[in-house]
N, C-alpha and C positions, 0 to 999 in steps of 0.2 A: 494847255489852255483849259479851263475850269468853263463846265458846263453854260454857267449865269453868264460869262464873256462871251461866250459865244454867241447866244441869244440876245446879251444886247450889240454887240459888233452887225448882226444881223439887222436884225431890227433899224440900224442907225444906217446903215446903209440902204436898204430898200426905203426910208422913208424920203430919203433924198434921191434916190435913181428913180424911183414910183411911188409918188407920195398918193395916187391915188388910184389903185390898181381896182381896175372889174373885171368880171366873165366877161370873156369873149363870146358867151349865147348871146344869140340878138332877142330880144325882147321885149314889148311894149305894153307888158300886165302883169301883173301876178301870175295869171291861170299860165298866160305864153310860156315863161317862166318854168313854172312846174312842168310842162309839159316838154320845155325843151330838155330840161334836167333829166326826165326819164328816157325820156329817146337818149339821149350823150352816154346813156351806160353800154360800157365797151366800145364805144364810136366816138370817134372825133366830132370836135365842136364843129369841123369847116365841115363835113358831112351835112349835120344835123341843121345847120345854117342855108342851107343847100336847098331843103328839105319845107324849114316850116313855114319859109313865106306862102304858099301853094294854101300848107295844112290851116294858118290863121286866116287867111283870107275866106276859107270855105266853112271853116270852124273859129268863130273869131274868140267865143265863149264857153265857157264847159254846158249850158244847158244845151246848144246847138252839138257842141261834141257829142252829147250823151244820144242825141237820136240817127247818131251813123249809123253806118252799118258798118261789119267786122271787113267785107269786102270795100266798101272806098276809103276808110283809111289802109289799109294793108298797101292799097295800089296806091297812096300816095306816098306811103314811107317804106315802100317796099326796098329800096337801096340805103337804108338805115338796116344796120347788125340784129338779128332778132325780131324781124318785121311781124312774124305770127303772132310773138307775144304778148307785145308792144302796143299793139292793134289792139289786143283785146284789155289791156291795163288802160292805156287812153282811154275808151267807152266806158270802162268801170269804175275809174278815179273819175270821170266826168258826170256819172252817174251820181255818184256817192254824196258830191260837191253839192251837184244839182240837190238834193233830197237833204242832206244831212246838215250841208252848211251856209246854205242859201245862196250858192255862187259864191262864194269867199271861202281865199287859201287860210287853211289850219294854219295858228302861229305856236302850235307847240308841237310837239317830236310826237308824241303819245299819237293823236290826232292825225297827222302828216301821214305816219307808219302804218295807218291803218286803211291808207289806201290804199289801190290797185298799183302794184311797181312800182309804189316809193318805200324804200329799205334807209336801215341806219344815213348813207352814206348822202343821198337826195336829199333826206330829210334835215340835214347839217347846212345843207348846200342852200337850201329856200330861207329856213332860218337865219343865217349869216347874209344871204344876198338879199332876202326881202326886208327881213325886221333885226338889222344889224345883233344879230345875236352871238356871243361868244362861242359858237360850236367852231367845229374844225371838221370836215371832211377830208377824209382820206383816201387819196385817189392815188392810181398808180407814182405818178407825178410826186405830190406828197409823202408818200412811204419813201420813194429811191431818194430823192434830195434832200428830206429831213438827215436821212441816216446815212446820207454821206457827208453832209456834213456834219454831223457827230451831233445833229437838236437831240438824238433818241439814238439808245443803242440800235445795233442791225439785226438784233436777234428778235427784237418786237415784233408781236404780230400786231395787224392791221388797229385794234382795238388800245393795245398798250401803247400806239405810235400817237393815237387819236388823244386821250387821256395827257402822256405828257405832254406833250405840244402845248395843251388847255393849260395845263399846270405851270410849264414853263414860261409861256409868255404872257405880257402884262393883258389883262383882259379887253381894255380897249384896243390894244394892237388885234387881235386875234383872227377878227374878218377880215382885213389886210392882208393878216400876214400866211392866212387859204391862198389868197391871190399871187401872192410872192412865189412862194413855195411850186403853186402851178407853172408860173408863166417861167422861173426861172429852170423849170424841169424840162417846159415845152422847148423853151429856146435857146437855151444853154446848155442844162447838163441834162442831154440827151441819155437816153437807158443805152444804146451800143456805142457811142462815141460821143462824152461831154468835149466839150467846147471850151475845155481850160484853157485854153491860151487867150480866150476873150473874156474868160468870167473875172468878176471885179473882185469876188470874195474867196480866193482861197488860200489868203493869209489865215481864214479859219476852219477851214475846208478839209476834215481829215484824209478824204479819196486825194487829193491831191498833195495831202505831205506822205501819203502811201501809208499812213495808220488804221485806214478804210478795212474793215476785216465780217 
């Protein structure tokens, strides 16, 4: 099967299995948003879900975030992965917002990146989830499921996975198909044990004709 059939067989099918797939962050703003995207690196969405109703209710805004202290967020997000760090990228992306962009989320990468804790991969994730923008972030998720089913060779590192993806799929699919790619990794094709025997797609699926290498 040639690359282009794959991608569209993909594509044709998640649009009728999830024609309208979102993060599972819960979030009720922009700022919520960015802030739950930094906390979810290396942590689970049900964690961080867990977590921010507490952190928005007390912090609804980034100018209210920006005058915490490093001690009451820590102790709220203390069972979130990297709580020391995290604490102190909140207060300083909340800072930056407050001073630089008048309470309103960056809509370009440049901008985004040059806050506290948000790197390539965040910055894909606001763009695409806030201002439907053609990025693709690359998350665990994304890497193993693209390249098992053969969207990207397996030898890409994280930046060449990101690139073709962009390249390969039609641009209007492309925030969708972040989503796909996740939800089908989270609940599917698990990293220790995929879930072939219930997955719908792996008439295209090279891990499952055993061409996966």
């Amino acid at each position: 099967m040639k690359k282009k059939e794959r991608y569209v067989l993909f594509v044709d099918y998640f649009k009728k299995a999830i024609p309208n797939p979102k993060t599972e962050l819960k979030f009720n703003s922009p700022f919520e948003l960015l802030v739950a995207v930094v906390l979810s690196a290396q942590c689970t969405d049900v964690r961080v879900n867990k977590t921010t109703p507490h952190l928005f209710k007390k912090y609804p805004n980034a100018k209210k975030l920006s005058r915490a202290s490093f001690n009451e967020i820590f102790n709220i997000i203390k069972s979130i992965s990297y709580p020391n760090n995290k604490s102190k990228y909140l207060i300083g992306l909340a800072k930056k917002i407050t001073t630089k962009h008048r309470g309103e989320i960056p809509n370009s990468s440049t901008e985004l990146e040059s806050l506290p804790g948000v790197g390539r991969k965040t910055a894909n994730v606001i763009l695409s989830v806030l201002y439907n923008k053609p990025t693709m972030a690359v998350d665990t998720h994304v890497n193993r499921v693209s390249k098992r089913i053969g969207l990207v060779n397996s030898n890409k590192n994280l930046k060449e996975v990101e690139l073709d993806l962009i390249k390969n799929f039609d641009k209007k699919d492309i925030p969708k198909a972040h989503h796909w790619l996740i939800l089908h990794g989270r609940y599917v094709c698990l990293a220790k044990k995929p879930k072939c025997e219930v997955c719908k797609i792996t008439k295209l699926c090279k891990y499952f004709k055993g061409a996966y290498k």
